[in-house]
Backbone as JSON, one array per atom type, in Angstrom:
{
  "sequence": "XXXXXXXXXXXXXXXXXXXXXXXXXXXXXXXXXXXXXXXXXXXXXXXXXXXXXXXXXXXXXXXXXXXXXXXXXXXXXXXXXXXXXXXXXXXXXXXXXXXXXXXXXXXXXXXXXXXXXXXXXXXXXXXXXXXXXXXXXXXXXXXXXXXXXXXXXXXXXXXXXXXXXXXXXXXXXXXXXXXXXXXXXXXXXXXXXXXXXXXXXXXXXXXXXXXXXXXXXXXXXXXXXXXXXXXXXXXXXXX",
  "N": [[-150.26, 3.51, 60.45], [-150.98, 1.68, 62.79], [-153.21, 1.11, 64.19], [-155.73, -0.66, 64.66], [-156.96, -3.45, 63.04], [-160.06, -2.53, 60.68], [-162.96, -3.13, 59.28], [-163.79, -2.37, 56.36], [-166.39, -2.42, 55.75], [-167.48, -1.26, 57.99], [-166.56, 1.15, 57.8], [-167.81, 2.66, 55.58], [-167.66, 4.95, 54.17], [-164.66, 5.59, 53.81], [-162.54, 6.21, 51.35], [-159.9, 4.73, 49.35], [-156.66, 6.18, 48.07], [-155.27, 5.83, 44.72], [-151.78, 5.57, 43.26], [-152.15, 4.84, 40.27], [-150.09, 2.54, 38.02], [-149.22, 0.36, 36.48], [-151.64, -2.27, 35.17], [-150.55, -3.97, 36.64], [-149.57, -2.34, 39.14], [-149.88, -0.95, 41.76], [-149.86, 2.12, 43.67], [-149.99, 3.57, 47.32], [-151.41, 6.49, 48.14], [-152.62, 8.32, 49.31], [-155.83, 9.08, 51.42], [-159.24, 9.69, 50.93], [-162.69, 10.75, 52.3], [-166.2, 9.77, 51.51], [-168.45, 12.11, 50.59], [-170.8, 11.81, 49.1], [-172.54, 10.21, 46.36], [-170.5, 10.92, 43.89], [-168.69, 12.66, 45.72], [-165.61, 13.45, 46.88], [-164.35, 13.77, 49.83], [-161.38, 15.61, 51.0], [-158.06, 16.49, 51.78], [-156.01, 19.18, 51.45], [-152.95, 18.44, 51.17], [-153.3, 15.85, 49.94], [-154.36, 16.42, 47.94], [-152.99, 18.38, 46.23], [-150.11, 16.9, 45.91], [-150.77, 14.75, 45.27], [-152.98, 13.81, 43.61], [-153.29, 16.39, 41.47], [-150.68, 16.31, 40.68], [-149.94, 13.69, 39.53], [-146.85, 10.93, 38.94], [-145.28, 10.89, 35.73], [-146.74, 9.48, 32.9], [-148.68, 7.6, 34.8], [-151.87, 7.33, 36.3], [-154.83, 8.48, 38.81], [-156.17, 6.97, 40.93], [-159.86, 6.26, 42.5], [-160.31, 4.23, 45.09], [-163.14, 2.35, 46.62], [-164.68, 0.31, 49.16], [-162.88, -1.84, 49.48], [-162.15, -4.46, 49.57], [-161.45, -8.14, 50.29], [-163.79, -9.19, 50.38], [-165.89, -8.21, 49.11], [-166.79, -6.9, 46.34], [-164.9, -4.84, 44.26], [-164.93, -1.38, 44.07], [-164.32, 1.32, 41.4], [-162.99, 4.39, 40.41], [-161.74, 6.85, 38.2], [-159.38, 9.88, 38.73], [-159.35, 12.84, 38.15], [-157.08, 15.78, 37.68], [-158.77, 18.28, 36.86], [-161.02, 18.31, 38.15], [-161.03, 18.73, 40.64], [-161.52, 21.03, 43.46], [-159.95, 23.29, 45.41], [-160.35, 24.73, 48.71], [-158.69, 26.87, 50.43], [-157.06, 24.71, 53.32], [-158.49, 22.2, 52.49], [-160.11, 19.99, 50.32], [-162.46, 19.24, 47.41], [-163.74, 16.51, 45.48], [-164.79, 15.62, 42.76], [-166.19, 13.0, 40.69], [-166.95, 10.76, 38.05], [-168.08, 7.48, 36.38], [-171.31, 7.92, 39.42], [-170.92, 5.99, 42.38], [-172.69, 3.04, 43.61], [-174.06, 3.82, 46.4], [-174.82, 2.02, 48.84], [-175.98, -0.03, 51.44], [-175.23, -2.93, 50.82], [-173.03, -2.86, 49.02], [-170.81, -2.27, 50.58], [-170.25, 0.85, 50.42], [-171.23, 4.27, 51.45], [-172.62, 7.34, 52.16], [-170.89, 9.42, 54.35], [-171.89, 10.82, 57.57], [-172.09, 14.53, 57.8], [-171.42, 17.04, 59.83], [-173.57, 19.54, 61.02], [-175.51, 22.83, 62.06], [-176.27, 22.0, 64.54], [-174.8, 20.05, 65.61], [-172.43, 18.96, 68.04], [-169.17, 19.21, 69.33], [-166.46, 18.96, 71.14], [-163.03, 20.4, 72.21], [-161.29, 18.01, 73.84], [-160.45, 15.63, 76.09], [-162.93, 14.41, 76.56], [-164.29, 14.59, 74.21], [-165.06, 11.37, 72.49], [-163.31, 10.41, 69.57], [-163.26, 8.85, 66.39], [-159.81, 7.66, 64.39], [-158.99, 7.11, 61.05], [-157.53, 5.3, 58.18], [-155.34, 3.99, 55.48], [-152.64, 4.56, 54.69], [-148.77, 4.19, 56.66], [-147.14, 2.01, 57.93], [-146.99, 0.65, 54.35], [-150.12, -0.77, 53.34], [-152.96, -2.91, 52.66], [-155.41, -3.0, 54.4], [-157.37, -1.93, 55.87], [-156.89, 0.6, 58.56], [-157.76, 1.82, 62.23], [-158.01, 3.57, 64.86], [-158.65, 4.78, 67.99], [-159.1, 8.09, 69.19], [-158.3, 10.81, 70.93], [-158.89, 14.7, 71.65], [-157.63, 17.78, 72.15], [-157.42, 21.04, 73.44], [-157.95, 24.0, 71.52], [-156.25, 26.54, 71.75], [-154.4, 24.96, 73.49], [-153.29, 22.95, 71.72], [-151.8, 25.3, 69.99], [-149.97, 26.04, 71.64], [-148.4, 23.89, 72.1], [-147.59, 22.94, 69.16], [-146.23, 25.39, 68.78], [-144.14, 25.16, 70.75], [-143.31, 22.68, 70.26], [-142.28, 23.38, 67.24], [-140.2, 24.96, 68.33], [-138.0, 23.66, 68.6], [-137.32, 22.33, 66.12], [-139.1, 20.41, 64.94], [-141.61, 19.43, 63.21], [-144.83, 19.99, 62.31], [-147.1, 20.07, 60.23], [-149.79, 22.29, 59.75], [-153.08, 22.96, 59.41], [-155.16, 26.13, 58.57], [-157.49, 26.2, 60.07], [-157.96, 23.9, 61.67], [-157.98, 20.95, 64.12], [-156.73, 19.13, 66.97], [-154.99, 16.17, 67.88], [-154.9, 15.04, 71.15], [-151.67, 13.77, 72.35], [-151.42, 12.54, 75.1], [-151.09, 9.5, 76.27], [-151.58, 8.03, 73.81], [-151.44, 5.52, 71.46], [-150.98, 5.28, 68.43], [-150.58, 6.92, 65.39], [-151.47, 8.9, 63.07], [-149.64, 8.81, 59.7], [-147.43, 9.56, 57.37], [-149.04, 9.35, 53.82], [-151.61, 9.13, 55.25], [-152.88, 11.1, 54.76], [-155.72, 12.98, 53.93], [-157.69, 10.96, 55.52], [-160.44, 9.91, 57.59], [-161.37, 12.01, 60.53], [-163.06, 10.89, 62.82], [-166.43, 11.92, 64.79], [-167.86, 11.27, 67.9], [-171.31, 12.84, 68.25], [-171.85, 15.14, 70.78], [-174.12, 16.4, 71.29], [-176.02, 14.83, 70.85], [-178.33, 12.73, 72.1], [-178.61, 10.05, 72.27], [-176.22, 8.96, 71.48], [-175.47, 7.82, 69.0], [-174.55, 8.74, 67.25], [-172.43, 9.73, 65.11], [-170.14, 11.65, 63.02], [-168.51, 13.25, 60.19], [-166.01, 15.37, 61.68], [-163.4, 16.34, 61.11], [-160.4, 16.12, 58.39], [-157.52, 14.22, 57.9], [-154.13, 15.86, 58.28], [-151.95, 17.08, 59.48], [-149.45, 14.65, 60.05], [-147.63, 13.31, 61.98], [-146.63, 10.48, 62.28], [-146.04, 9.32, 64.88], [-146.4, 8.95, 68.16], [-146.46, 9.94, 70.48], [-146.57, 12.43, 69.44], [-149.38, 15.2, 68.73], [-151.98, 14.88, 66.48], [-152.83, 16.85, 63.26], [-155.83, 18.47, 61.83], [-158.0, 18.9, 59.25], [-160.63, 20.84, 60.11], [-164.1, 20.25, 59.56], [-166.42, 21.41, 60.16], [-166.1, 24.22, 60.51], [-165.4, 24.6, 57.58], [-168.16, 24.12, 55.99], [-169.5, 26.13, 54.67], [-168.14, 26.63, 52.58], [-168.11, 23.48, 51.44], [-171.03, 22.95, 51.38], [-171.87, 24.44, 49.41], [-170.95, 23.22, 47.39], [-172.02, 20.74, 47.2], [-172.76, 18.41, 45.47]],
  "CA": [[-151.05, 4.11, 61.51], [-150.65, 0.99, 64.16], [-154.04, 0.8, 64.83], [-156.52, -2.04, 65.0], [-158.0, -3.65, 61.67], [-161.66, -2.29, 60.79], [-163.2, -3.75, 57.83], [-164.52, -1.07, 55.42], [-168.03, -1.99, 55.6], [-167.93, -0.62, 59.25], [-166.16, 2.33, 57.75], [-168.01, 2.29, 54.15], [-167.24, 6.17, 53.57], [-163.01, 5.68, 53.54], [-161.63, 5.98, 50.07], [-158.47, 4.73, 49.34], [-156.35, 7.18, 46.52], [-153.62, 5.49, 44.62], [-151.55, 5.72, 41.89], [-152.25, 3.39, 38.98], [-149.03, 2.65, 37.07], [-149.64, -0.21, 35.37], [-152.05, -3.07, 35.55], [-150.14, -4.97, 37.94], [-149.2, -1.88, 40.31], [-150.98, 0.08, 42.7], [-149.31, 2.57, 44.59], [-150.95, 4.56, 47.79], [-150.92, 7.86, 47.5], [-153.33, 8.93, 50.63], [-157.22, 8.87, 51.57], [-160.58, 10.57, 51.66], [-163.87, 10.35, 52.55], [-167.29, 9.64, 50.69], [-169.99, 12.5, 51.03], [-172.06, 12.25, 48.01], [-172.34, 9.26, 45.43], [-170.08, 11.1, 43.27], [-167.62, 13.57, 45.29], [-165.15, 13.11, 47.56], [-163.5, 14.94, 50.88], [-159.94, 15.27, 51.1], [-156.59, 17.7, 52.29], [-155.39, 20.05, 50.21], [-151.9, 18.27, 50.44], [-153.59, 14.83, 48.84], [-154.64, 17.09, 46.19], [-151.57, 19.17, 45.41], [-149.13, 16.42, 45.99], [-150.73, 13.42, 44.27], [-154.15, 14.41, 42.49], [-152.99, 17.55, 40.69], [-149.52, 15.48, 40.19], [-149.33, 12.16, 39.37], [-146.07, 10.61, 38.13], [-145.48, 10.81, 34.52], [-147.79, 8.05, 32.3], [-149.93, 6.92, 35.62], [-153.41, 8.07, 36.76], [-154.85, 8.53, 40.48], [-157.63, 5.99, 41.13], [-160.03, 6.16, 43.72], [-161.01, 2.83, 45.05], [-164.19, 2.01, 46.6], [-165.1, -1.18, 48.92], [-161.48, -2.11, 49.09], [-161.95, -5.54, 50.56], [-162.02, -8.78, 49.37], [-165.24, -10.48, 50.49], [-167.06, -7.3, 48.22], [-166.55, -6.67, 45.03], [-163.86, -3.29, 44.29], [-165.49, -0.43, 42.62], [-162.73, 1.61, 41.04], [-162.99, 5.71, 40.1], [-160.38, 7.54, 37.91], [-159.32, 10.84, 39.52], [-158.7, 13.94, 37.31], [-156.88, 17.28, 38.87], [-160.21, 19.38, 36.63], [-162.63, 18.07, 38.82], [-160.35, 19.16, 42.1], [-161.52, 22.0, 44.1], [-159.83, 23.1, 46.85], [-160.9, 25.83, 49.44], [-157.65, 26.53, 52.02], [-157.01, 23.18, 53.5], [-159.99, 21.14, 52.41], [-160.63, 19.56, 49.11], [-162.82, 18.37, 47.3], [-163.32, 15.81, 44.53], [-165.73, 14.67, 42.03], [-165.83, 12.05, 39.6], [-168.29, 10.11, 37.42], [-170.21, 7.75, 37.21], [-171.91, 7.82, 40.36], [-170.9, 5.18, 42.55], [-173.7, 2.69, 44.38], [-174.24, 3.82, 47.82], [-176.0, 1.09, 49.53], [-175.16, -1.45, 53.03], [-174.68, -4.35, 50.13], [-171.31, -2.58, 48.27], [-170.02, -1.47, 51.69], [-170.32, 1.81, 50.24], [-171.89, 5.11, 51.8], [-171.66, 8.63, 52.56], [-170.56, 9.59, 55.94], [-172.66, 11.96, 58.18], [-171.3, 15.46, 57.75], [-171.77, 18.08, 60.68], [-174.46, 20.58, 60.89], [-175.12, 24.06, 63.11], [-176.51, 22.02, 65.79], [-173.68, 19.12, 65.69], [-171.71, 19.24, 69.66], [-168.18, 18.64, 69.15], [-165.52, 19.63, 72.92], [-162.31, 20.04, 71.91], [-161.12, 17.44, 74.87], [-160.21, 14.03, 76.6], [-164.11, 13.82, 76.79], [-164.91, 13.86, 73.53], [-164.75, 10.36, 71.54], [-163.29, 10.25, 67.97], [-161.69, 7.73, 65.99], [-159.06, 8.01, 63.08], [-158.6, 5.61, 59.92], [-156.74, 5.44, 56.62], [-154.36, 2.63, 54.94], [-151.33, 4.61, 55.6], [-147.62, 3.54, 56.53], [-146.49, 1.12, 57.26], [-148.46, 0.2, 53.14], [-150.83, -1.83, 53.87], [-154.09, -3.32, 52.04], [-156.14, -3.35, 55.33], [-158.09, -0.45, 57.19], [-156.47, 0.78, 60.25], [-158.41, 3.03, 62.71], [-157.53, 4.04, 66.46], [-159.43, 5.98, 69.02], [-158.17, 9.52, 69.78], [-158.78, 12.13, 72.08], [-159.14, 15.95, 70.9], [-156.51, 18.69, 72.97], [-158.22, 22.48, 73.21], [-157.11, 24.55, 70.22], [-155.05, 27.26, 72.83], [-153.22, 23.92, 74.12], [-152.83, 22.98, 70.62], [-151.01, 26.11, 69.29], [-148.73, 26.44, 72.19], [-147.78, 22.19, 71.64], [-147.13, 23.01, 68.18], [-145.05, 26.2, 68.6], [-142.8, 24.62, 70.81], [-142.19, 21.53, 68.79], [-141.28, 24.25, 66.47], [-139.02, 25.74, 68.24], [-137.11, 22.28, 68.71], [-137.44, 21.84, 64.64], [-140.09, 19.84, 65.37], [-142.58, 21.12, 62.44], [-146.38, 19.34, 61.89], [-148.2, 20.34, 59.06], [-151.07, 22.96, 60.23], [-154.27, 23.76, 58.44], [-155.47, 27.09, 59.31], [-159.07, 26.07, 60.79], [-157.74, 22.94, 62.52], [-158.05, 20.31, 64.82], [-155.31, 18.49, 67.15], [-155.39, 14.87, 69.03], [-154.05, 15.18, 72.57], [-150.9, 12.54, 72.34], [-151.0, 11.8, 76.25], [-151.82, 8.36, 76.29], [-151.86, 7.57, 72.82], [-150.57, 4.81, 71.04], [-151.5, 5.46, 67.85], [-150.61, 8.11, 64.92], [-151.41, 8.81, 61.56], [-148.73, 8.83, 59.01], [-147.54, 9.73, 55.52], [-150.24, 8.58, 53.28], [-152.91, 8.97, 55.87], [-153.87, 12.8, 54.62], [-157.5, 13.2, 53.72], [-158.28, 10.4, 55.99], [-161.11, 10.45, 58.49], [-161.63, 12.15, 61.81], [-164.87, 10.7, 63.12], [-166.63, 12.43, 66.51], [-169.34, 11.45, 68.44], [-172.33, 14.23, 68.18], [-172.3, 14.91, 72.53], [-175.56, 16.93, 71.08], [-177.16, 13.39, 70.34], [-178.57, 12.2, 73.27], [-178.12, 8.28, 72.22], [-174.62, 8.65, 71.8], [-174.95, 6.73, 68.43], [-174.28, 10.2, 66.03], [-170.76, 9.92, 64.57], [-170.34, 12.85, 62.06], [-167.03, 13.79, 60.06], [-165.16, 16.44, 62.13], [-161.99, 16.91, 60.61], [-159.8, 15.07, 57.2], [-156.12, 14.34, 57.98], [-153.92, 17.01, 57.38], [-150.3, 16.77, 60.04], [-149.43, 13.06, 59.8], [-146.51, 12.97, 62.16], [-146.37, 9.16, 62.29], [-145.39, 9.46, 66.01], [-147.99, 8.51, 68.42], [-146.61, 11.33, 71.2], [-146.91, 14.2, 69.07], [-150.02, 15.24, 68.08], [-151.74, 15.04, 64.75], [-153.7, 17.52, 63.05], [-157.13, 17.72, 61.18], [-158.8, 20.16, 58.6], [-161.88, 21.3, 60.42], [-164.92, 20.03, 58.4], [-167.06, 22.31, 60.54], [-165.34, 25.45, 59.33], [-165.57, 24.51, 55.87], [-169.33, 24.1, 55.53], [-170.25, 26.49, 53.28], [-168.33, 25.46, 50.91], [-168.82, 22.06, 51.18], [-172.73, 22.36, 51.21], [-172.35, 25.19, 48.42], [-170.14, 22.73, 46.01], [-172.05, 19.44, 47.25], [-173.91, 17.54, 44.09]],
  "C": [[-150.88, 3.34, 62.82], [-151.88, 0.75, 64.98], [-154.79, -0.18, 64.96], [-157.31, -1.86, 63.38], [-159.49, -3.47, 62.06], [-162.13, -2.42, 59.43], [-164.53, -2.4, 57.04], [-165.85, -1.25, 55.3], [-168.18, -1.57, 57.19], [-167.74, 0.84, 58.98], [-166.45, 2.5, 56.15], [-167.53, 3.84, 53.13], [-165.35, 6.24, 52.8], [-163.07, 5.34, 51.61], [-159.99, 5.91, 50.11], [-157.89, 5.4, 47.86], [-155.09, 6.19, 46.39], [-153.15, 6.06, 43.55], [-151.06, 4.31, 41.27], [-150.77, 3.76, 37.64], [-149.28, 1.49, 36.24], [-150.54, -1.34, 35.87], [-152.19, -4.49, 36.71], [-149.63, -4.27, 39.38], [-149.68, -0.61, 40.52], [-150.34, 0.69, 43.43], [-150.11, 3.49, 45.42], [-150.51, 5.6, 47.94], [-151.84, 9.04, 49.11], [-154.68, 8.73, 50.47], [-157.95, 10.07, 51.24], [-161.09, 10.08, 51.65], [-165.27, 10.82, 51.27], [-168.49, 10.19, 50.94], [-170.97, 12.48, 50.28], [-171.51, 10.67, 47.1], [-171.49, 9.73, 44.08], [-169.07, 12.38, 43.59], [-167.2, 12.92, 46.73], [-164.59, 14.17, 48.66], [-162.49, 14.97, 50.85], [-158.87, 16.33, 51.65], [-156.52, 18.01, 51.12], [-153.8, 19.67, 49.95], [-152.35, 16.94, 49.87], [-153.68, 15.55, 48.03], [-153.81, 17.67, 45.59], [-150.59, 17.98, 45.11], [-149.51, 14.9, 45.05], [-151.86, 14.15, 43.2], [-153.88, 14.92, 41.34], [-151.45, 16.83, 40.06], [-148.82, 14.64, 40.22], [-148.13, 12.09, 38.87], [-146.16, 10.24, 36.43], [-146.22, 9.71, 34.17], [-148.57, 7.15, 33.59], [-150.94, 7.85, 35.79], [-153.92, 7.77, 38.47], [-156.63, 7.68, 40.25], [-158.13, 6.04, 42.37], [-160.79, 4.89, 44.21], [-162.12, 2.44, 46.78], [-164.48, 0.65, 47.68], [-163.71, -2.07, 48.59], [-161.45, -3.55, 49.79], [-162.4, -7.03, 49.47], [-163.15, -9.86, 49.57], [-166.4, -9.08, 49.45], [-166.57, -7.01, 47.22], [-165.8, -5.2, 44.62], [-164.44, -2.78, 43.22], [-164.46, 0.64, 42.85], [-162.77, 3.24, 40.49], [-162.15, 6.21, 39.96], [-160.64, 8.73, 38.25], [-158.84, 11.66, 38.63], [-158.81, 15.38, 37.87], [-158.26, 18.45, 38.24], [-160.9, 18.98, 37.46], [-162.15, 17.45, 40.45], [-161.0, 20.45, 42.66], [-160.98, 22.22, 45.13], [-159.77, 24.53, 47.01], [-159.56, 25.78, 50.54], [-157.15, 25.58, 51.99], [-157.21, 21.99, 52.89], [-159.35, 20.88, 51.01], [-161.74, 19.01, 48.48], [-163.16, 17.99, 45.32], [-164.2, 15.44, 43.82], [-165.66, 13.73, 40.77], [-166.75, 11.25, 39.04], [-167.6, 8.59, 36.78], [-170.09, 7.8, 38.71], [-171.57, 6.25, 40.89], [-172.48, 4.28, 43.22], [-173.38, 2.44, 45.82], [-175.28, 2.86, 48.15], [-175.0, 0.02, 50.6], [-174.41, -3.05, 51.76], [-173.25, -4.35, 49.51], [-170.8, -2.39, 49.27], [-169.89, 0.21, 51.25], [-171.25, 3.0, 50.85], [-171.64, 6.23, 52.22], [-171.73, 8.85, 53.95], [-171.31, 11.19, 56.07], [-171.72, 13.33, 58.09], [-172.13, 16.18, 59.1], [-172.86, 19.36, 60.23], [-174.45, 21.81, 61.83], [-175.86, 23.02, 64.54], [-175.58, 20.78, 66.41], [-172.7, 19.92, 66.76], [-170.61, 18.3, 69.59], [-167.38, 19.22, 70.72], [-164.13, 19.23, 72.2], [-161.6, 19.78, 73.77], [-161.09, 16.38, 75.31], [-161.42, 13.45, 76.69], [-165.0, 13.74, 75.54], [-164.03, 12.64, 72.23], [-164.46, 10.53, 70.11], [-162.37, 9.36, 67.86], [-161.18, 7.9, 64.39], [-158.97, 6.6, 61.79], [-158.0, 5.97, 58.85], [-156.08, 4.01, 56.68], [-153.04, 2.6, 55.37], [-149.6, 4.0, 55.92], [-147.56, 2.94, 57.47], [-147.29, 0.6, 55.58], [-148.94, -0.81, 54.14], [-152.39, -1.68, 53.04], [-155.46, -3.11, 53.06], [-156.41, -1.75, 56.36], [-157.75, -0.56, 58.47], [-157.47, 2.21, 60.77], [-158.01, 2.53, 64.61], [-158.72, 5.39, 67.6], [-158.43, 7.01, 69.51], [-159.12, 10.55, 70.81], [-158.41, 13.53, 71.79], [-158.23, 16.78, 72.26], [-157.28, 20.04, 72.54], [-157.25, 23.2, 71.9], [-156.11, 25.2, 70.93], [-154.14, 26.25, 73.04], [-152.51, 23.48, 72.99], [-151.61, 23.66, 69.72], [-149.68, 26.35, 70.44], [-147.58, 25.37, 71.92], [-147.12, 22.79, 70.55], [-145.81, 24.27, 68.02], [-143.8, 25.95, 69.45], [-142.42, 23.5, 70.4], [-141.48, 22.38, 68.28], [-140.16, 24.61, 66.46], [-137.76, 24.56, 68.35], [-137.18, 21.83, 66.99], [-138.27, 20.78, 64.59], [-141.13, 19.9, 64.4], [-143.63, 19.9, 61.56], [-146.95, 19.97, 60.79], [-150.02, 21.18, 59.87], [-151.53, 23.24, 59.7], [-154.64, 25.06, 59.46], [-156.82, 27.29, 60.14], [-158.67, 24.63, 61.24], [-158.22, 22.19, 63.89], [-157.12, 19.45, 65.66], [-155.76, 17.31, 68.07], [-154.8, 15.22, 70.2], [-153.4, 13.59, 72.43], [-150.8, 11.81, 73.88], [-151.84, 10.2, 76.22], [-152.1, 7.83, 75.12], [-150.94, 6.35, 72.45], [-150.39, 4.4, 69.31], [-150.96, 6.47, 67.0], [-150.98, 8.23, 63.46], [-150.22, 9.26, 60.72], [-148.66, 9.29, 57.79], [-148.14, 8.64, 55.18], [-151.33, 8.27, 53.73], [-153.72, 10.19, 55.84], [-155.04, 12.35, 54.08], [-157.74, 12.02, 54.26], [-159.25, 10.6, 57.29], [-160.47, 10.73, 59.96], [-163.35, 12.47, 62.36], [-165.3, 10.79, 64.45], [-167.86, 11.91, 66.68], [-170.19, 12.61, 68.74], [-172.53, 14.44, 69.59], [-173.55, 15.99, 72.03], [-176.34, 16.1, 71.27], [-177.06, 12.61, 71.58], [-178.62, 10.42, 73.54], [-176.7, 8.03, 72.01], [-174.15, 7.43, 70.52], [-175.03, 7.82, 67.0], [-172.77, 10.32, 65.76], [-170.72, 10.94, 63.34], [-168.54, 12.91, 61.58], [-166.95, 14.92, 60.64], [-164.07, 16.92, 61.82], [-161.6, 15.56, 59.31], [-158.3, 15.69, 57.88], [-155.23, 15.11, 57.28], [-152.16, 17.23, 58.11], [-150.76, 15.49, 60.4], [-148.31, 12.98, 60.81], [-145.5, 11.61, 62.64], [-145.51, 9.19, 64.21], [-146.54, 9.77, 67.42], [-147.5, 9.55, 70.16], [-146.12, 12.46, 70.83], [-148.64, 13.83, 68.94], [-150.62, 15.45, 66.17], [-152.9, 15.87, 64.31], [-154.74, 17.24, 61.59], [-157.71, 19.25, 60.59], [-160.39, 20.24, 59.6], [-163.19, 21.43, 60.2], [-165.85, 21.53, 58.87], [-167.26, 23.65, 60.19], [-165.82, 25.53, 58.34], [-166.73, 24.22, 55.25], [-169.7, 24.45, 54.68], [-170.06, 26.17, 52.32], [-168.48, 24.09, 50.38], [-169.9, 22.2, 50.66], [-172.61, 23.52, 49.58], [-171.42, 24.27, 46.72], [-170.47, 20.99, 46.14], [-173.21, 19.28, 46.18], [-174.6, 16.44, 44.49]]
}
């Protein structure tokens, strides 16, 4: 990603997905986020591409508190207890982890109907995952949001230059001017976190989008499933 280390109890929602091959090796496989003490957010290509199919004899672990001044809580991942809607995904798994400030663990604010997002240079969000270059250590970057119209024209002429991002169909896009910054392979289902410009203290961060075009290239843009969108079924498949 290239962004600035942020230590997972600032960002206690991030899950990191890997794949567990054997006791001594961990491979990453991509992110999501933590809305419930027992399900997870994620892209629909984490879930097709690793989730749903791990490499022969490993398993997809989701790990928890990935740091080492806290103790790593560890959740095996099985493609039955995948849903995915479109884009989105999502994930559940047992037991129940412990949400609380002491594990670094917690679920991240989700959006509601009165949650004030601008797609625009004015409103604040910032991105995170583990990501490529690998790496053990939470990266996150501040981005800036591009109008959807500006969005689809960006993307169709990349296109026409073979150019070709990964688009969810209820999306979100960063505006690359001025960026320095991108998310990468292995940074799908990782957050996109907005400030609420509804919330008059300016201290309302909400998920707005899960990573979804990665194009590791910090002047393209990168795109984002649309949590907003995907409400109902979120709230109608949250435990």
């Amino acid at each position: 990603m290239g962004g600035n280390t942020v230590s997972v109890c600032n960002r206690p929602w991030m899950v990191h997905l890997v794949v567990h091959i054997d006791p001594d090796l961990d491979l990453p496989a991509c992110a999501g986020v933590l809305i419930s003490d027992t399900q997870i957010l994620t892209s629909k290509i984490c879930a097709e591409d690793f989730i749903n199919n791990p490499p022969p004899g490993s398993t997809i672990l989701a790990k928890f508190a990935d740091s080492e001044k806290y103790l790593e809580t560890i959740r095996e991942i099985t493609s039955d207890k995948v849903t995915v809607n479109g884009d989105i995904a999502m994930v559940t798994f047992s037991p129940k982890v412990p949400t609380a400030k002491d594990f670094c663990i917690l679920p991240v604010c989700l959006p509601d109907q009165t949650t004030v997002f601008t797609e625009d240079s004015n409103q604040k969000c910032k991105i995170a995952s583990w990501g490529f270059p690998v790496t053990d250590t939470l990266q996150e970057a501040d981005v800036a949001l591009m109008p959807s119209y500006a969005c689809k024209l960006v993307l169709s002429a990349l296109a026409s230059v073979n150019i070709n991002i990964k688009t969810p169909s209820a999306g979100i896009c960063t505006d690359p001017t001025g960026a320095t910054s991108s998310a990468c392979k292995l940074d799908e289902g990782g957050m996109l976190l907005c400030q609420d410009q509804g919330d008059a203290t300016g201290n309302n961060w909400i998920l707005a989008g899960v990573t979804y075009g990665a194009p590791c290239n910090a002047s393209l843009p990168n795109t984002f499933v649309n949590v907003t969108s995907n409400l109902d079924f979120i709230m109608s498949n949250l435990v």
